[in-house]
N, C-alpha and C positions, 0 to 999 in steps of 0.2 A: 835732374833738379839743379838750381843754381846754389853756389855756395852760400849765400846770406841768406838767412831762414825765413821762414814766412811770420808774417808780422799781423799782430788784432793790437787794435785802438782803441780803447776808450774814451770816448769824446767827454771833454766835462769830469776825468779824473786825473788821480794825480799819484794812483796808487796800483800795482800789480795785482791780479788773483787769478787764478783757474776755474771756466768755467763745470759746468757741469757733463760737459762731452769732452772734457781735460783739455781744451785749449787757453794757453796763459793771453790774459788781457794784458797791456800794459798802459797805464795814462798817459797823457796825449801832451804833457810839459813840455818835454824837448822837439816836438815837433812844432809846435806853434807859440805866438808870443802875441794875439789878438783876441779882442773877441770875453765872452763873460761863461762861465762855465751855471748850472743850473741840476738840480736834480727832481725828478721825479717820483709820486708815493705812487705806488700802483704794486698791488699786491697778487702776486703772481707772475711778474715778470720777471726775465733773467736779468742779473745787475748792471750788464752791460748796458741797459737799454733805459737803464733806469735815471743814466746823468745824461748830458749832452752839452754842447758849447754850442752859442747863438754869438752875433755878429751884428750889435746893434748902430756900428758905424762903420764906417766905408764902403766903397761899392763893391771890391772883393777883397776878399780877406782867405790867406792861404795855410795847408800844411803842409811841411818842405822838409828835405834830409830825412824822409823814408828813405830808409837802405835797401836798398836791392842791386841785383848785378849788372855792370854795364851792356849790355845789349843783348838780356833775357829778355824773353815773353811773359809779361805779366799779365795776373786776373786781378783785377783792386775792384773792390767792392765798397760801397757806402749804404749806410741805413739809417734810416731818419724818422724818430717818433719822437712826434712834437707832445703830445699827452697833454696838451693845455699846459705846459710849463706856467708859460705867463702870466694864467688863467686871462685871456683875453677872449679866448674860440675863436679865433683867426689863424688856423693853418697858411702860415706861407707858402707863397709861392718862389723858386729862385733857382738858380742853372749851378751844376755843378761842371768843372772844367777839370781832366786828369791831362796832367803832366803841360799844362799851357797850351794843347790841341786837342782836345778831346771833349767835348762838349755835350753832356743831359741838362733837361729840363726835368725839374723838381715838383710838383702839384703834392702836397701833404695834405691827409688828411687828419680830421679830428684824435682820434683814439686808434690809426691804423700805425703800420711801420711800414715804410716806403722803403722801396729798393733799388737802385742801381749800381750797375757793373759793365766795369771796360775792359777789353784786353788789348793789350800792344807792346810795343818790343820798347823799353828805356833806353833813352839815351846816353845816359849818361849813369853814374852809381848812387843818385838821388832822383828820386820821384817828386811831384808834388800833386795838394789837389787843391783846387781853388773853388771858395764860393763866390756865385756874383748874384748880387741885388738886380731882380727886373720888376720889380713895382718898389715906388713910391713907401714906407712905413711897414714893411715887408722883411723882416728879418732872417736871413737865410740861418741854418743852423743842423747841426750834423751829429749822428749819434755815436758811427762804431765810422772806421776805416778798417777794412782787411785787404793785404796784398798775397798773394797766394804763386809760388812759383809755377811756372808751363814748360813742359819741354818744347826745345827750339824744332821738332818736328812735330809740334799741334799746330795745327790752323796756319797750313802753308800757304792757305791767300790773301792769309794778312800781307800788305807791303811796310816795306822798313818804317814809311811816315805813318801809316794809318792804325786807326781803333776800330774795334767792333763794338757797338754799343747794343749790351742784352735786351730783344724785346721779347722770345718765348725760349724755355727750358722744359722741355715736357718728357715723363715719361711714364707712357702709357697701359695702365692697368696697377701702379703702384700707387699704394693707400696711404705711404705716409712720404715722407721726404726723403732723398739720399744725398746724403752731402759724406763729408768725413767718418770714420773711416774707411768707408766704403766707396769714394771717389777719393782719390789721392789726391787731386788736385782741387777738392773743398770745392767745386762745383753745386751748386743748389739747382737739384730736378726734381719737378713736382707735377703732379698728373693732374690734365683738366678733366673740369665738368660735363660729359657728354648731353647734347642735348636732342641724342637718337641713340636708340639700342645699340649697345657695341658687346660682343662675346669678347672678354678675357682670356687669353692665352697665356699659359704655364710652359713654361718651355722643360721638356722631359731630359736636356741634354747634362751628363754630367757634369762636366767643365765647359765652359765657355771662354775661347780665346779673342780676345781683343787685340793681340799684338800689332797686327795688318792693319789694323785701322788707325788713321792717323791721330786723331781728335781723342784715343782714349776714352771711350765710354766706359766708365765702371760696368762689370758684369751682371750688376743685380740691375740696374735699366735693361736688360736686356732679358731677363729672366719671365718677363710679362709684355703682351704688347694687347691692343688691340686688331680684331680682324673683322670685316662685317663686307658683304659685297656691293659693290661699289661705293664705295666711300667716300664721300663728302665734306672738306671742313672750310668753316667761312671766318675761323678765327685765328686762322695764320696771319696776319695783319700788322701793318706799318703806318706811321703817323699820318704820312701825307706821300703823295706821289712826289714825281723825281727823284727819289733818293735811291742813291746803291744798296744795295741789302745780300747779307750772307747768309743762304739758307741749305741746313746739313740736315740728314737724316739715318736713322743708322735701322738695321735690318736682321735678324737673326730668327730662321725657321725654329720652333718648339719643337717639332717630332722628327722622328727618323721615316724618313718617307717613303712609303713600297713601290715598285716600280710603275704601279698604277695612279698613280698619285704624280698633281703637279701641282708648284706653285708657283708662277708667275704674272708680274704687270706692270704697268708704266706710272707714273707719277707726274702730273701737269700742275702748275703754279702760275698764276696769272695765265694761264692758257701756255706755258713754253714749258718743255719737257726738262723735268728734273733729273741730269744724268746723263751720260752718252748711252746707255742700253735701256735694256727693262731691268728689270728687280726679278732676281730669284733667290729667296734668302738662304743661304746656307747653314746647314744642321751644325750646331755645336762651334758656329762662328761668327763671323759678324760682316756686313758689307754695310761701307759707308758712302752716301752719294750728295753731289750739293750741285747747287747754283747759285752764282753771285751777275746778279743783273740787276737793270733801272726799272723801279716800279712804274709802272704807268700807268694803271685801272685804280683808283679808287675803294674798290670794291674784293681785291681779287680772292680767292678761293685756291684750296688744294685738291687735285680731285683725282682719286686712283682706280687705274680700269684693268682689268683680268684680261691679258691674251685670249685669243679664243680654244688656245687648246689646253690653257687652265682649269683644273676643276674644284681647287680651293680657292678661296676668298684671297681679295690683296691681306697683309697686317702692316702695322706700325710698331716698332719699338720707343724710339727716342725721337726726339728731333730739337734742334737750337735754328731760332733767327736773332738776326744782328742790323743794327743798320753798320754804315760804313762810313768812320768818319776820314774826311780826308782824301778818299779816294785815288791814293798811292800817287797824286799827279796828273792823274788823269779827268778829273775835274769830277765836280761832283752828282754827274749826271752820266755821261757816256761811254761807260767801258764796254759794255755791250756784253754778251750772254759769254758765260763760263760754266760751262756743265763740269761734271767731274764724276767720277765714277773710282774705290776702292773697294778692294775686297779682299777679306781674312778666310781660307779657307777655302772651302770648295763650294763651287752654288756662280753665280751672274754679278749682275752689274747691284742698281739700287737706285731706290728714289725714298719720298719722306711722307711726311704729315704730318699734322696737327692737332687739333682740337674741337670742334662742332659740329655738327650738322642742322642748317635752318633752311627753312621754305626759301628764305630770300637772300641773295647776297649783304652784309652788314646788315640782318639781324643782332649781330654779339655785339656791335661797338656804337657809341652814340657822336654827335659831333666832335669834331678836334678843337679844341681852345686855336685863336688865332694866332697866342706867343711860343705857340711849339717851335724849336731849333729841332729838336732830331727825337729821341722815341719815344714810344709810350713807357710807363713804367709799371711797378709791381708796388701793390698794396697790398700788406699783411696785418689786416686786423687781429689785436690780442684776445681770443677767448682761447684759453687754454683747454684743451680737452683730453689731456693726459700727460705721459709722459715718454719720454725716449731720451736721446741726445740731449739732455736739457728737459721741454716741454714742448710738447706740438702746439702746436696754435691755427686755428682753424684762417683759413685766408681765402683773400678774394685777388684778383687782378683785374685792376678799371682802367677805363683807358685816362688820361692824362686831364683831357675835356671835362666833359659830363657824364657824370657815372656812368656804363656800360648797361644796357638793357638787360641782359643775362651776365653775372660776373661767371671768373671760370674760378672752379673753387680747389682750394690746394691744400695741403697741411707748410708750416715752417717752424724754424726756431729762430 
């Protein structure tokens, strides 16, 4: 971890508190000196979410002198419920920009909490994030900032200039959210909506070692995955073609396997193999495998097929994609396929997945808005349906466009 601690925002206050998972807020004064602050009555939400700061002139307007270490790996996070502040019902639309290169596109909706998240390496021992206006009478406006420290051996395909900007965190078969304390590095993984039979997997192993794996999965994503034969997902999915994209997937067998017993297979994404081997997950550890390549189907699909002298079903633990901002220099189209293959423990290589299974390719996603820059984002509508960390909140994930035909549904805080 870096020496400067991790940092929550309060957007729109001006005062400190802890929330209910004991992370300290602090208001957002010394970071910014623009902009109109605003609060929200909504009864049952956390209080963080409940102020915010809007930006009713200039075209970007920024927060700056975020502390962090010179040239750690950060995860900065933003989250944006507009809640009818203005009472207008005109959710903005407007691009958020981390550290002056790193660029999401914004779509809020009515009564939901929008999410986006960067990681990259700072340059210097201040961050900033910037909001910018792309329509006309559009007021961009911001709820929470968190910056979240990474050890400088996560996500070694990041290059020194580039961002990975979040477009899925999934982990599958878990029912509610794992962030804090249970990911040290305040990660948000949330399991999608399957839309085909998928058998739940309990993993029987006592301890589960992550050390070998680079990316740090917390061990409770790994404690459930999905398994089903041949397995199909069509909502692994990226804004628009051409874009670089970084896709990780992480692997751990539930049971202790008798000699009679196999499991192995391969994993394809846009039709290129995920990984230099197959996947044979290993008992009581974890194998992480990725690909970072240019999209160029439209449509593409993850699809996982059994060796043939396997006789258990592929499974999925976890998986993250990312687009790729920047593209280390190498422009932002052609680096060409990078498999990668790690493993903790005893067992093979690995590959990943996702989330769906439909008759047709982009059944899960509806058009792309034409002012997309880079990903889709994450909408977390407030109905609260209990409590945890704070309060779960029942969530959806659309795509950036036009609602999503099937949303993938998650719990958040």
């Amino acid at each position: 971890m870096g020496l400067v601690s991790d940092i929550s925002i309060d957007c729109g206050s001006s005062s400190s508190h802890t929330d209910a998972g004991n992370r300290t807020w602090v208001g957002d004064t010394d970071f910014v000196s623009t902009g109109l602050s605003s609060k929200i009555e909504s009864t049952g939400t956390a209080d963080y979410l409940t102020t915010l700061r809007y930006f009713p002139t200039g075209e970007t307007n920024c927060y700056a002198n975020i502390p962090v270490d010179k040239g750690a790996k950060v995860l900065v996070r933003t989250r944006f419920y507009y809640g009818n502040y203005n009472e207008e019902y005109k959710p903005p639309r407007f691009d958020v920009v981390y550290d002056g290169k790193h660029r999401d596109t914004i779509h809020t909706t009515a009564m939901d909490v929008d999410l986006s998240e960067a990681i990259y390496v700072s340059e210097s021992g201040n961050i900033s994030v910037c909001f910018v206006r792309t329509f006309m009478n559009e007021h961009p406006f911001v709820s929470t900032i968190e910056v979240r420290s990474l050890d400088a051996s996560m996500y070694t395909d990041l290059g020194p200039k580039e961002g990975y900007i979040l477009q899925r965190r999934f982990a599958y078969g878990r029912k509610e959210l794992v962030r804090s304390p249970f990911d040290p590095y305040d990660r948000f993984w949330v399991e999608p909506s399957p839309d085909f039979p998928v058998t739940v997997l309990t993993s029987a192993a006592v301890s589960i070692n992550t050390t070998k794996s680079e990316n740090r999965p917390p061990e409770v994503v790994l404690r459930t995955s999905w398994s089903e034969k041949d397995m199909t997902f069509y909502d692994i999915k990226l804004p628009f073609t051409g874009v670089t994209f970084y896709l990780v997937m992480y692997f751990s067998e539930p049971i202790s396997l008798s000699s009679d017993q196999k499991r192995s297979f391969y994993v394809y994404y846009d039709k290129k193999q995920v990984g230099s081997s197959l996947v044979v997950p290993p008992f009581g550890a974890v194998t992480q495998t990725s690909l970072r390549d240019v999209m160029m189907s439209s449509n593409p699909y993850l699809e996982f097929k059994a060796t043939p002298d396997s006789n258990l079903p592929p499974l999925i633990n976890a998986l993250e994609l990312y687009v790729v901002s920047n593209s280390d220099g190498r422009g932002g189209g052609g680096n060409g396929t990078k498999p990668t293959n790690t493993t903790g423990g005893d067992g093979g290589g690995s590959s990943g997945s996702g989330g769906g299974k439909s008759d047709s390719a982009g059944k899960q996603e509806g058009e792309q808005s034409s002012n997309l820059r880079l990903p889709l984002g994450i909408s977390l509508p407030l109905l609260a349906l209990g409590t945890g960390w704070g309060a779960w909140k029942y969530c959806t994930k659309r795509n950036r466009g036009s609602a999503s035909k099937l949303p993938i549904l998650f719990f958040c805080v």
